[in-house]
MARKOL-940489 format. One line per 5 residues: their letters; for each residue x, y negated, z negated of C-alpha. Coordinates in steps of 0.001 Angstrom, whole numbers, plus 500000, padded with zeros to 6 digits. Layout:
N
A = X Y Z | ...
# end
This chain:
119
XXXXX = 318904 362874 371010 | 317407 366278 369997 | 316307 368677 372387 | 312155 368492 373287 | 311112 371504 371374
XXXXX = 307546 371905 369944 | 306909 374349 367177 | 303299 374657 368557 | 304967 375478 371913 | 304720 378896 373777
XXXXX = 308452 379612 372740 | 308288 381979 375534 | 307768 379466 378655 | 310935 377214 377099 | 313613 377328 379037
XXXXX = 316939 376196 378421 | 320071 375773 380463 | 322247 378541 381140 | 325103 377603 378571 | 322831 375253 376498
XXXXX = 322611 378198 373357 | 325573 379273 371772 | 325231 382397 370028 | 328559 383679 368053 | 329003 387233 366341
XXXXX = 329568 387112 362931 | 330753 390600 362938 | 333796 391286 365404 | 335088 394435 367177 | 337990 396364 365946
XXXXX = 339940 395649 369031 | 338873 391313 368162 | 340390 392013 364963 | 344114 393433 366687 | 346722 391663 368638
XXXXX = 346725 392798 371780 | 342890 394573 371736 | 341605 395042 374440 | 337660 393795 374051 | 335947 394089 377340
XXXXX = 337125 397895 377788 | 335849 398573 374128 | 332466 396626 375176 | 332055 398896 378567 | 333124 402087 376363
XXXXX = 330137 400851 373695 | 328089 400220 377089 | 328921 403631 378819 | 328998 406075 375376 | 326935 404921 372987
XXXXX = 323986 402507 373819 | 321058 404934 374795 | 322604 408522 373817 | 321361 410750 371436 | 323323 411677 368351
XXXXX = 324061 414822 369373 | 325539 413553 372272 | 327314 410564 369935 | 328879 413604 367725 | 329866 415481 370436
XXXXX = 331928 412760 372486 | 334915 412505 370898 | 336221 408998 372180 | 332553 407692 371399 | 332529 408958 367767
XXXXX = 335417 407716 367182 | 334855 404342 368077 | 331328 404465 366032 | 333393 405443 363042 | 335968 402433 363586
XXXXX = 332689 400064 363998 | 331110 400854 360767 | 327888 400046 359646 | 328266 396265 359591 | 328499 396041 363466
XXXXX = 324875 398260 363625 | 323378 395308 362417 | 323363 391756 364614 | 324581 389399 362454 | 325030 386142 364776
XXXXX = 325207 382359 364311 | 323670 380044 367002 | 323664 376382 368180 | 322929 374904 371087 | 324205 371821 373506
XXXXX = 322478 368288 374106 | 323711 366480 377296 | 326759 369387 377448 | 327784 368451 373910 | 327660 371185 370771
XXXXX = 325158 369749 368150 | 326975 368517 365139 | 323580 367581 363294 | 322753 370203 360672 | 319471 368791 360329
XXXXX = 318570 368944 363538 | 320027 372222 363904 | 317639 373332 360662 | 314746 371436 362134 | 314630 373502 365160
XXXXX = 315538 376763 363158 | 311889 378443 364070 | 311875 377761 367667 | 315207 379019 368143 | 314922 381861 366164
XXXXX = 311889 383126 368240 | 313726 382073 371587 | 316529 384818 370884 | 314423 387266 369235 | 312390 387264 372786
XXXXX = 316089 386863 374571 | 317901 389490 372580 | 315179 391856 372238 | 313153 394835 373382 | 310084 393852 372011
XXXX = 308209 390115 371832 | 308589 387852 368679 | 305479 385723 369002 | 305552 383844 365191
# end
């Protein structure tokens, strides 16, 4: 069973269940990559000092220039794999997966974000 998606569908009034899409980094953290790292305080520091500031600001905080040096360029692009869930089950079927590519694609360009994906 494949999920009822239309590719003629207004992707934006589809709406799936709260842990239906799975969406997984490609890229991780430095503090992923470390025994011990602790991720959710590196998140809120990435939250707190760098989303939103201006580079002089960036250059100026210490801690948060720091951590933009550690995260490199590869983590300033979003690089992410995604699947979804049929009756609470991950889809195994490529196919299917690949036959829905579009819709999804749209759905977490609109999710993910600022601006409206509507091809």
């Amino acid at each position: 069973m494949t999920p009822n998606l239309n590719p003629k569908e207004d992707t934006n009034k589809i709406k799936l269940q709260p842990d239906s899409l799975i969406v997984v980094p490609l890229i991780r953290l430095p503090s992923e990559t470390i025994d011990g790292g602790n991720v959710e305080a590196e998140k809120e520091l990435i939250r707190t000092k760098i989303i939103g500031c201006d580079n002089k600001t960036l250059f100026e905080d210490k801690e948060a220039w720091a951590l933009l040096c550690k995260l490199g360029g590869d983590l300033m692009i979003n690089a992410f794999a995604c699947n979804f869930k049929i009756d609470g089950k991950v889809n195994q079927d490529v196919v299917s997966l690949k036959s829905h590519q579009t819709i999804e694609n749209n759905m977490l360009i609109n999710r993910f974000s600022r601006g409206r994906r509507t091809t």
